[in-house]
C-alpha positions as CSV (number, residue, x, y, z in Angstrom):
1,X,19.1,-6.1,23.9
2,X,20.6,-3.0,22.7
3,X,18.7,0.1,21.5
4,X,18.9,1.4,18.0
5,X,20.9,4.6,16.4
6,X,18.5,7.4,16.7
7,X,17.5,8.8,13.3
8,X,19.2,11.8,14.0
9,X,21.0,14.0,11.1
10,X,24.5,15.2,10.9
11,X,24.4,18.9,11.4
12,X,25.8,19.7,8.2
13,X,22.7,18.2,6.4
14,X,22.0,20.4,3.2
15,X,17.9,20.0,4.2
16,X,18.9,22.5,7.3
17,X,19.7,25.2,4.4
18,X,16.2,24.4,2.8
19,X,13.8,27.5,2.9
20,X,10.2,27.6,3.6
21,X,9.1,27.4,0.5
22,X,10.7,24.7,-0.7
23,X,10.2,22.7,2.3
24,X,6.0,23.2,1.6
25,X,6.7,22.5,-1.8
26,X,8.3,19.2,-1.1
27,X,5.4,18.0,1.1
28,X,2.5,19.4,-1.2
29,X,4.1,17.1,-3.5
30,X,4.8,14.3,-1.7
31,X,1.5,13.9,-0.3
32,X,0.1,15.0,-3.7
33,X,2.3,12.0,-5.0
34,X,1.4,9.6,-2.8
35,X,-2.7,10.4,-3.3
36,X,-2.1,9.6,-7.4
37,X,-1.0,6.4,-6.3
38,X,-4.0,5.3,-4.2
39,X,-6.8,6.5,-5.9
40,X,-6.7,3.7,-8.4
41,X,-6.8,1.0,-5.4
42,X,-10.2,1.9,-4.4
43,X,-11.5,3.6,-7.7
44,X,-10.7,0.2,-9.8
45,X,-12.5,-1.5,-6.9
46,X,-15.7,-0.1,-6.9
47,X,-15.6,-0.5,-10.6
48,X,-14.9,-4.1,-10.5
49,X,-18.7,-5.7,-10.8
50,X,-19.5,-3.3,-13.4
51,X,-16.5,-4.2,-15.8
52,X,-16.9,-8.1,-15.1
53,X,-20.6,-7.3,-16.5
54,X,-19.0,-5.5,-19.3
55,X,-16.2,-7.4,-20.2
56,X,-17.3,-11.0,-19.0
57,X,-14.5,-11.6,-16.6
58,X,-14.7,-13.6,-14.0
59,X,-13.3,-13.5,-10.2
60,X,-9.8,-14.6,-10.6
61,X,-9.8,-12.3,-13.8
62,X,-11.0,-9.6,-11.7
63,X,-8.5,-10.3,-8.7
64,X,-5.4,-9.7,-11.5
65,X,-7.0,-6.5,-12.3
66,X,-5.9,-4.9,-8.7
67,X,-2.6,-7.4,-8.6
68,X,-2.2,-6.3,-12.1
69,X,-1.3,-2.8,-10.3
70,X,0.2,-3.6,-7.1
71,X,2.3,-6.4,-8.4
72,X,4.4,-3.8,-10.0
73,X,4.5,-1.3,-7.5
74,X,5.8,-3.8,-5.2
75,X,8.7,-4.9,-6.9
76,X,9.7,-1.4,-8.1
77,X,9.9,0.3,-5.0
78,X,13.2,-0.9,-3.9
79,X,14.7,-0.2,-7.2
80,X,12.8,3.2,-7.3
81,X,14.5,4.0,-3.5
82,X,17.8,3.5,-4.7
83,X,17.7,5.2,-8.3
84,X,16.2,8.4,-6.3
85,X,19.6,8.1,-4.1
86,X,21.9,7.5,-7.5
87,X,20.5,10.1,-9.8
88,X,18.0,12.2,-7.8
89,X,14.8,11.9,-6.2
90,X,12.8,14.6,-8.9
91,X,13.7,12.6,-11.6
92,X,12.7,9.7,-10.5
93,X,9.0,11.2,-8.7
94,X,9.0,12.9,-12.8
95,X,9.2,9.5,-14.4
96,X,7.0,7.8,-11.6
97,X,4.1,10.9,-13.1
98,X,5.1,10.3,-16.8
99,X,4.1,6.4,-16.2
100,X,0.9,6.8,-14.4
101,X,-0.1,9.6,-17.4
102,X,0.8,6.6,-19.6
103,X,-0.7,3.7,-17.9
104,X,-3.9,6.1,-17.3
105,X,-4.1,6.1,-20.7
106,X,-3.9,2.9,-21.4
107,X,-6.4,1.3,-19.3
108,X,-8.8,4.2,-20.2
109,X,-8.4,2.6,-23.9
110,X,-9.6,-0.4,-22.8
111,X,-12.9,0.6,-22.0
112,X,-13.6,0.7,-26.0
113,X,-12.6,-2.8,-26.0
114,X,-14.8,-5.7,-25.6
115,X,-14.5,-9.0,-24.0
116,X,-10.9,-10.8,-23.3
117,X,-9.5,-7.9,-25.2
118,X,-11.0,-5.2,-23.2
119,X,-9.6,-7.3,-19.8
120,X,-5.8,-7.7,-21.3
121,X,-5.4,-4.3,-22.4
122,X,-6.8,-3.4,-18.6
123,X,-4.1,-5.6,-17.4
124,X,-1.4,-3.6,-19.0
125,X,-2.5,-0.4,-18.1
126,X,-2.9,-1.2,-14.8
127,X,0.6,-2.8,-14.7
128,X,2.2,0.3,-16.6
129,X,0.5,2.5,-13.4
130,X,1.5,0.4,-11.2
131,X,5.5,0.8,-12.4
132,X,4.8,4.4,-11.5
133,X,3.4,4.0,-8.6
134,X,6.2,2.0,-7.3
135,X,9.1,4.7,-8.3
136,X,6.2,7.2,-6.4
137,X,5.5,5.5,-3.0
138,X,9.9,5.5,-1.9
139,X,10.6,8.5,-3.5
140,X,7.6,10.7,-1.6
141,X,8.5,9.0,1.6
142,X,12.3,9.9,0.9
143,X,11.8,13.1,-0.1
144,X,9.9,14.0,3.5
145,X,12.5,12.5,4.8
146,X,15.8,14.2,3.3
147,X,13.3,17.7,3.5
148,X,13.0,17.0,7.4
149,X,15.6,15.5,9.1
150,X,14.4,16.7,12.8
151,X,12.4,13.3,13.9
152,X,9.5,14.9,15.6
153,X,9.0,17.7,13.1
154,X,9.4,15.2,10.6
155,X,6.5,12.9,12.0
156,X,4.1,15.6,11.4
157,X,5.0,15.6,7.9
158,X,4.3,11.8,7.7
159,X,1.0,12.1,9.3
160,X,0.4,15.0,5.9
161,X,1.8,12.3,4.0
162,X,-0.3,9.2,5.0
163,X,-3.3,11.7,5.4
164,X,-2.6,11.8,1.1
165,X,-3.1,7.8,1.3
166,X,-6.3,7.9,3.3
167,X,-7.7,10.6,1.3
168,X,-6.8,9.3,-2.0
169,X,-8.6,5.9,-0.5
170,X,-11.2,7.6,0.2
171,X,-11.8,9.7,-2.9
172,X,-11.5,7.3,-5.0
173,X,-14.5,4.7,-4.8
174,X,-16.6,8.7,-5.2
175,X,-14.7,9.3,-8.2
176,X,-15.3,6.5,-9.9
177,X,-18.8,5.9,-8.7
178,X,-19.6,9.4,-10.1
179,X,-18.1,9.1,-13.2
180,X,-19.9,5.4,-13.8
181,X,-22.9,7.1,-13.6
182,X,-22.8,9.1,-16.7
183,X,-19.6,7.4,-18.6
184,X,-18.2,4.1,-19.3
185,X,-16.0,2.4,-17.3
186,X,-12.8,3.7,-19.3
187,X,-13.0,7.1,-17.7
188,X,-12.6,6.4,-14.4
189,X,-8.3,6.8,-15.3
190,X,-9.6,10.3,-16.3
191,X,-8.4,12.1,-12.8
192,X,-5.4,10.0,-12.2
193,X,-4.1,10.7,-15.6
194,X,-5.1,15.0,-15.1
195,X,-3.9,15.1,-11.9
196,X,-0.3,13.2,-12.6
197,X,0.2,15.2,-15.6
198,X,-0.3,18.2,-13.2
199,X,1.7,17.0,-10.2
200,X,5.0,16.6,-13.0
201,X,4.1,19.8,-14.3
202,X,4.6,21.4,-10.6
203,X,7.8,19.1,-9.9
204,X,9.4,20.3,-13.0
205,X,9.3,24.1,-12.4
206,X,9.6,24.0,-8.4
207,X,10.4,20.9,-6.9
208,X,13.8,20.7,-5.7
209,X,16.6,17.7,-6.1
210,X,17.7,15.4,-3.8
211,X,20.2,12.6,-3.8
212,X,22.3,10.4,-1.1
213,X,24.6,8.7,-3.8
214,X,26.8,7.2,-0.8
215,X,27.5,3.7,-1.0
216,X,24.7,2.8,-3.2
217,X,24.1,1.1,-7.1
218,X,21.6,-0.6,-8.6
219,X,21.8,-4.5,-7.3
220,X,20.2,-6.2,-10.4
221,X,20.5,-9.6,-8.8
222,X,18.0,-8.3,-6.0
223,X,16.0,-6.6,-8.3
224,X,15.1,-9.7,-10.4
225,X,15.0,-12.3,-7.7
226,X,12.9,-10.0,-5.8
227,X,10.3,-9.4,-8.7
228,X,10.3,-12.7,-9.3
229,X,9.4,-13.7,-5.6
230,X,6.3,-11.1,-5.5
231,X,4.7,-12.0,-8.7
232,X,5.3,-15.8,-8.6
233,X,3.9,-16.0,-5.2
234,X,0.7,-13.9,-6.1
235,X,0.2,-15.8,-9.2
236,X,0.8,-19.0,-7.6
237,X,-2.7,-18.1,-4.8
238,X,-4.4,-16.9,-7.2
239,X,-3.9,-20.0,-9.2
240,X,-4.5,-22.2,-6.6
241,X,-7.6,-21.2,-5.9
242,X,-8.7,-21.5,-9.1
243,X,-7.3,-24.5,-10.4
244,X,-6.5,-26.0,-7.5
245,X,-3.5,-26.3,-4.5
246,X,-2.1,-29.2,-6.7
247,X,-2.1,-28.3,-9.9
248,X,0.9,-27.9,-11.8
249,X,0.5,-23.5,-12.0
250,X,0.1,-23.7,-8.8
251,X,3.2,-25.6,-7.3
252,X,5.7,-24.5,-10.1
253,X,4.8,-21.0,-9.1
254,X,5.0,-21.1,-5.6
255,X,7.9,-23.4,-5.4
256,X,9.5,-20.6,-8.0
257,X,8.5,-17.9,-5.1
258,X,10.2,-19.9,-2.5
259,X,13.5,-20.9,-4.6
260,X,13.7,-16.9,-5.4
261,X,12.8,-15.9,-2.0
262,X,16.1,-17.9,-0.4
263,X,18.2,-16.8,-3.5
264,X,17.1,-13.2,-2.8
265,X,18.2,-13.0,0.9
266,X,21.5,-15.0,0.0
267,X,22.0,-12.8,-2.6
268,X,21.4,-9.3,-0.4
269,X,23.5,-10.8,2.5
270,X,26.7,-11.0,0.5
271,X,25.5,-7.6,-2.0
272,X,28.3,-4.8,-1.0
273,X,25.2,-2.3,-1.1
274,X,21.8,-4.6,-0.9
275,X,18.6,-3.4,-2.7
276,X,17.4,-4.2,0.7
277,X,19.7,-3.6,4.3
278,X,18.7,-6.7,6.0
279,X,20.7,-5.6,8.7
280,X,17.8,-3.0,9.3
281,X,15.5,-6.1,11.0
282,X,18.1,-6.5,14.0
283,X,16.1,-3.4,15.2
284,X,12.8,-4.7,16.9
285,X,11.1,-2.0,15.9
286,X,11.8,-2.1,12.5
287,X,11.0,-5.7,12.1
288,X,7.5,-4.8,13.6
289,X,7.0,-1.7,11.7
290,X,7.8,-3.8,8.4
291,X,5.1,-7.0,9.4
292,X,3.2,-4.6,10.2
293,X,2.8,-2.5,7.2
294,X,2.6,-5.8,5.1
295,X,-0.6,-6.9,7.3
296,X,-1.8,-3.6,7.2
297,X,-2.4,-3.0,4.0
298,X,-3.0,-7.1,3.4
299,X,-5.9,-5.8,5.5
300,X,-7.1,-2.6,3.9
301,X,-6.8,-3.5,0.0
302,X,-8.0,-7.4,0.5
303,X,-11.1,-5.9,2.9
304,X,-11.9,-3.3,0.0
305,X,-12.2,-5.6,-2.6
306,X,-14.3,-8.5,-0.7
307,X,-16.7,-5.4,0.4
308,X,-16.7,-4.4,-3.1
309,X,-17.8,-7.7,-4.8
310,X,-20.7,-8.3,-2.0
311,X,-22.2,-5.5,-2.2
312,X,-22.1,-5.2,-5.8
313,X,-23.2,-9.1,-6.9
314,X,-25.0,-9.5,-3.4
315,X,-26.5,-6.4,-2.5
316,X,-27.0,-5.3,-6.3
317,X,-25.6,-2.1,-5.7
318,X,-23.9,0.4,-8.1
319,X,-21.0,2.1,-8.2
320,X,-21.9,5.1,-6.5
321,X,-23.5,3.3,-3.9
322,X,-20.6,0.8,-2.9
323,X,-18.2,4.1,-3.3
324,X,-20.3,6.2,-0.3
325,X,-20.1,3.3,1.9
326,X,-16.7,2.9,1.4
327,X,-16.4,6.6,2.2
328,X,-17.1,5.8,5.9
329,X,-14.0,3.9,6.1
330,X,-11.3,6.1,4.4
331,X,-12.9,9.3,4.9
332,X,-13.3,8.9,8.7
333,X,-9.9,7.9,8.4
334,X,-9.0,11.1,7.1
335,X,-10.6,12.8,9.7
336,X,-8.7,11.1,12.9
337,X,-5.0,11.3,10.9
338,X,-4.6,15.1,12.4
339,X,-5.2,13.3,16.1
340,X,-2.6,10.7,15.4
341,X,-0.6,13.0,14.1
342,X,-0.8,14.8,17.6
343,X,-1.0,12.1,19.9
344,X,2.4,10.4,18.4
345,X,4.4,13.5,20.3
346,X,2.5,11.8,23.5
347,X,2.7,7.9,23.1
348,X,5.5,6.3,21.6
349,X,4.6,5.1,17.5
350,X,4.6,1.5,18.3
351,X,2.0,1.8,20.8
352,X,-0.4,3.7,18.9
353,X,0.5,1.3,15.8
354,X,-0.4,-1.9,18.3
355,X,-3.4,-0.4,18.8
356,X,-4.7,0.1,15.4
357,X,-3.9,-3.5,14.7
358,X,-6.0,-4.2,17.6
359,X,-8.9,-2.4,16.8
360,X,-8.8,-3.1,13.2
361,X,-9.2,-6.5,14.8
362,X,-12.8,-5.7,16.5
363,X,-13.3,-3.7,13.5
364,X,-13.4,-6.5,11.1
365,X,-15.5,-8.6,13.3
366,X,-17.8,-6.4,12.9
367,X,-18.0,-5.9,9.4
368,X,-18.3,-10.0,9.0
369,X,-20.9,-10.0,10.7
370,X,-22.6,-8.3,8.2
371,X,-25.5,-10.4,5.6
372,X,-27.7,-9.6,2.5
373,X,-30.3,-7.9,4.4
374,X,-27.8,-5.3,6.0
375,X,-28.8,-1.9,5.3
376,X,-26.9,1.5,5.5
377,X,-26.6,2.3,8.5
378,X,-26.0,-0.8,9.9
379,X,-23.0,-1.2,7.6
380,X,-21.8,2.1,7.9
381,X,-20.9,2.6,11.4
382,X,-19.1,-0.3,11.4
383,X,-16.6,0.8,8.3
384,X,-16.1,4.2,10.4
385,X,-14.3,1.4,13.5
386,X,-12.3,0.4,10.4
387,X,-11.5,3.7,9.3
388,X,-10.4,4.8,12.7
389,X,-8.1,1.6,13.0
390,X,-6.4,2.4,9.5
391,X,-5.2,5.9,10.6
392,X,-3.4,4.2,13.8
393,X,-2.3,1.7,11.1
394,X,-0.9,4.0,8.4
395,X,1.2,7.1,9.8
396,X,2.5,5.5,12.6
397,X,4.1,2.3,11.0
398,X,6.1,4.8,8.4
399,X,7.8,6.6,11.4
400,X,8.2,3.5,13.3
401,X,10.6,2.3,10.3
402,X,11.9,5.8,9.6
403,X,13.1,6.6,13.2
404,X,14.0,3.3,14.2
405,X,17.3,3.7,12.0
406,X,20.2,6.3,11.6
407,X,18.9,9.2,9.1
408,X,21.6,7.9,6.5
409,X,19.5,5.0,5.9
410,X,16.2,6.3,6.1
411,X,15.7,6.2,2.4
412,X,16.4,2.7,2.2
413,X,13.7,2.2,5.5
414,X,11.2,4.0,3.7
415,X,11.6,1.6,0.6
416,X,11.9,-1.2,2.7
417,X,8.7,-0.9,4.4
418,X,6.9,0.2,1.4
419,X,7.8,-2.7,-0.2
420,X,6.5,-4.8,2.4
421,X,3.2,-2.2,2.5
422,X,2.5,-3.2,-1.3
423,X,3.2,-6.7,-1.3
424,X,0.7,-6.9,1.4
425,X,-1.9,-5.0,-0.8
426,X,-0.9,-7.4,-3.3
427,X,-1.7,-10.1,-1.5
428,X,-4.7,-9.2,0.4
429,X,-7.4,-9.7,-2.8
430,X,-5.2,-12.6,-3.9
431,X,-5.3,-14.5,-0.4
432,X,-9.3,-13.5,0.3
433,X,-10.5,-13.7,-2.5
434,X,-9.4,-17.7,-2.9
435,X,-10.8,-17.9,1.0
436,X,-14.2,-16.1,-0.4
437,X,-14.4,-18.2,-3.7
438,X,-13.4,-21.7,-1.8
439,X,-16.0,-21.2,0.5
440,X,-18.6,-20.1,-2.2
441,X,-17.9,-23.8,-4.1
442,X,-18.5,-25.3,-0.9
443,X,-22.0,-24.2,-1.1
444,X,-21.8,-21.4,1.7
445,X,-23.6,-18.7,1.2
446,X,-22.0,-14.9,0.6
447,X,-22.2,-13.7,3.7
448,X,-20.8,-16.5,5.1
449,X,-17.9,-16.5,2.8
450,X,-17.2,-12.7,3.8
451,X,-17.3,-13.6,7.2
452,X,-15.0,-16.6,6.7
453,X,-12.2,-14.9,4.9
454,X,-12.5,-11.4,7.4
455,X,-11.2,-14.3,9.8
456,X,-8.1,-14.5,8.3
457,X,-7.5,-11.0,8.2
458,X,-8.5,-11.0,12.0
459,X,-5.5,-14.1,13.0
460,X,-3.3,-11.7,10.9
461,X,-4.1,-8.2,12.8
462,X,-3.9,-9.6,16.1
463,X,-0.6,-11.3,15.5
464,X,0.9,-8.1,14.4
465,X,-0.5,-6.3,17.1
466,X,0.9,-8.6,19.9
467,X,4.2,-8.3,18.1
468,X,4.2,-4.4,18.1
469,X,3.3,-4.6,21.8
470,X,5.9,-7.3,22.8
471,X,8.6,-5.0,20.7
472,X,7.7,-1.6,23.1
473,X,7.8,-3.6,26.3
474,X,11.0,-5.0,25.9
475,X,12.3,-1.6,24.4
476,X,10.9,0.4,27.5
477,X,12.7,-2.1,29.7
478,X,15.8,-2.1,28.1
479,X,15.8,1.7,27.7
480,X,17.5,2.4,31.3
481,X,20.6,0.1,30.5
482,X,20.7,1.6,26.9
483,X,21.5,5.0,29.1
């Protein structure tokens, strides 16, 4: 097996020019980026058993709610990689802000709406957002990056970046609890919209441009097929839970997925500059840094909203109350990034990623374990074991794809993986919340049901953990021939 190019940087690269300041500048706004972009995830989620009471919606309505927002993201961050490469990385992290202004506005809106009304309008918003969050999520990663080309210097700047994931996560079930207490559910876009429109305001006066025009265009064909493979497949479990594996929704959507899924990798194979490199999985540690992102957030995002809908319709409680128990997850995440930051200079990316998967493993054993009577305490000290698994999940798995490949493609890495990251957070409330809801029709009770569907998640984490660790065995023993 032969070892991968080392993401190492001509010498001529402009980024060894870049001064101080605009190297700081480029990661205040990168990680300031990427926080705009997760807020919502969380924010929306604590929110969601208050606007079903307001609005009537049910589950599945609710579930599109958060696909409403990822679904886009997902399928826009390939496109958004490779338009930051054609025609510059600020203009792309501008219109990414501009959108999430707009879609903030939106789905704010919708909070004077009633009924199905209310719920569509939501929808759009939310999708809107989501568009800009998908230019966003490449484009920060890329601009880190391009701004840092020396691998180990640049993993600390990953670390600042995933530390804006965990504390945008974690912020945002406070937010929105806080601002439910006195407001309507409308205003919880409020800070998303203020702080975007702030963050464009800083890019536009000080944030310098980047591009890496080389051998790239906009593939249309991949684009399409691969939008079309993300939403139809969501729609299709969402669907199936609803109506039914067999009913006609169902199948024509999924078979759709599956037709466009084949056409999309034909299509990129013979592409003379692919949306996505598939070349980039011969490298083991890619192809384990991109499963595992997908799981990862799969993980995070599908956990979040089960946790959100039990303790709001089972334990009765608000807002505020699910948002500071969800606070022990993200927050103590926030905490232990700076330590994974450090130890990654010490173990090897792939281990420390392996491990999170494993842990997040024990993790969520323990929070299905969980019932109607379980108080506080008892709840929190077991979403801390999560949030310590979701830092070795998160910065590690975003150097993993970034080093494993030569620096000129480590735009089109970062896309890639964030891609597969978003799908999975697509997917995670779509896939558990059918395994939550079948199991409720079956007559089981809720705690049962959370249980039930935390076990899927569990088969999922330990698979990509055992992959991660497989991957840096062979790698260490094939590391003396590679010499």
């Amino acid at each position: 097996m032969s070892t991968s190019p080392i993401s190492t940087p001509p010498a001529t690269h402009p980024a060894t020019a870049t001064d101080a300041r605009h190297l700081r500048t480029t990661v205040a706004l990168a990680v300031l980026g990427v926080f705009v972009t997760y807020v919502p995830v969380t924010s929306v989620s604590v929110a969601l058993t208050t606007i079903g009471t307001a609005t009537g919606a049910g589950t599945a309505d609710l579930q599109w709610v958060s696909d409403a927002y990822v679904i886009p993201m997902a399928a826009a961050v390939l496109s958004a990689g490779v338009v930051g490469d054609l025609h510059g990385r600020r203009r792309v992290f501008l219109a990414g802000m501009s959108l999430t202004v707009l879609g903030a506005v939106i789905a704010g809106l919708a909070g004077t709406a009633e009924g199905s009304a209310a719920v569509h309008a939501l929808w759009a918003g939310q999708a809107v957002s989501g568009l800009g969050a998908g230019a966003l999520l490449p484009t920060t990663l890329a601009l880190v990056a391009h701004a840092v080309p020396d691998p180990r210097r640049r993993g600390r700047c990953v670390n600042a970046w995933a530390t804006g994931i965990v504390v945008g996560l974690a912020l945002g079930p406070l937010l929105s609890g806080t601002i439910l207490r006195y407001l309507d559910w409308g205003w919880i876009y409020a800070p998303t919209g203020v702080l975007a429109a702030l963050a464009a305001v800083v890019a536009l006066v000080a944030l310098p441009e980047s591009k890496a025009p080389a051998g790239r265009h906009l593939d249309w064909a991949g684009q399409v097929l691969a939008t079309v493979t993300v939403a139809a497949s969501i729609y299709g479990v969402i669907e199936g839970g609803e109506h039914g594996w067999t009913s006609v929704p169902c199948l024509v959507a999924l078979g759709l997925a599956a037709i466009a899924l084949v056409a999309f990798v034909v299509a990129e194979s013979r592409s003379a500059a692919p949306l996505m490199e598939l070349s980039l999985y011969r490298d083991g540690q890619f192809t384990a840094a991109g499963v595992s992102a997908l799981i990862a957030l799969f993980s995070i995002v599908g956990t979040a909203f089960l946790l959100s809908l039990f303790l709001g319709y089972t334990q009765r409680l608000s807002p505020l109350g699910i948002g500071l128990r969800l606070l022990f997850t993200a927050g103590v995440s926030a905490l232990v990034n700076p330590l994974v930051g450090a130890l990654m200079s010490r173990v090897r990316p792939l281990v420390l990623l392996g491990f999170g998967m494993f842990l997040s493993a024990v993790a969520l054993l323990l929070i299905g374990a969980i019932d109607e009577t379980t108080g506080f305490a008892d709840l929190v000290w077991r979403l801390a074991v999560f949030g310590v698994a979701m830092s070795f999940m998160l910065t590690p798995v975003s150097v993993v794809a970034i080093n494993a490949v030569p620096w000129r493609s480590a735009g089109a890495a970062a896309a890639t993986n964030t891609a597969l990251r978003q799908y999975g957070g697509a997917l995670g409330p779509a896939v558990l919340g059918v395994v939550f809801n079948g199991r409720i029709g079956a007559g089981a009770s809720a705690a049962s049901a959370l249980s039930t569907a935390l076990l899927v998640n569990v088969v999922l984490v330990l698979a990509a953990g055992a992959l991660c660790i497989v991957v840096a065995v062979r790698r260490r023993e094939d590391a003396p021939r590679g010499r």
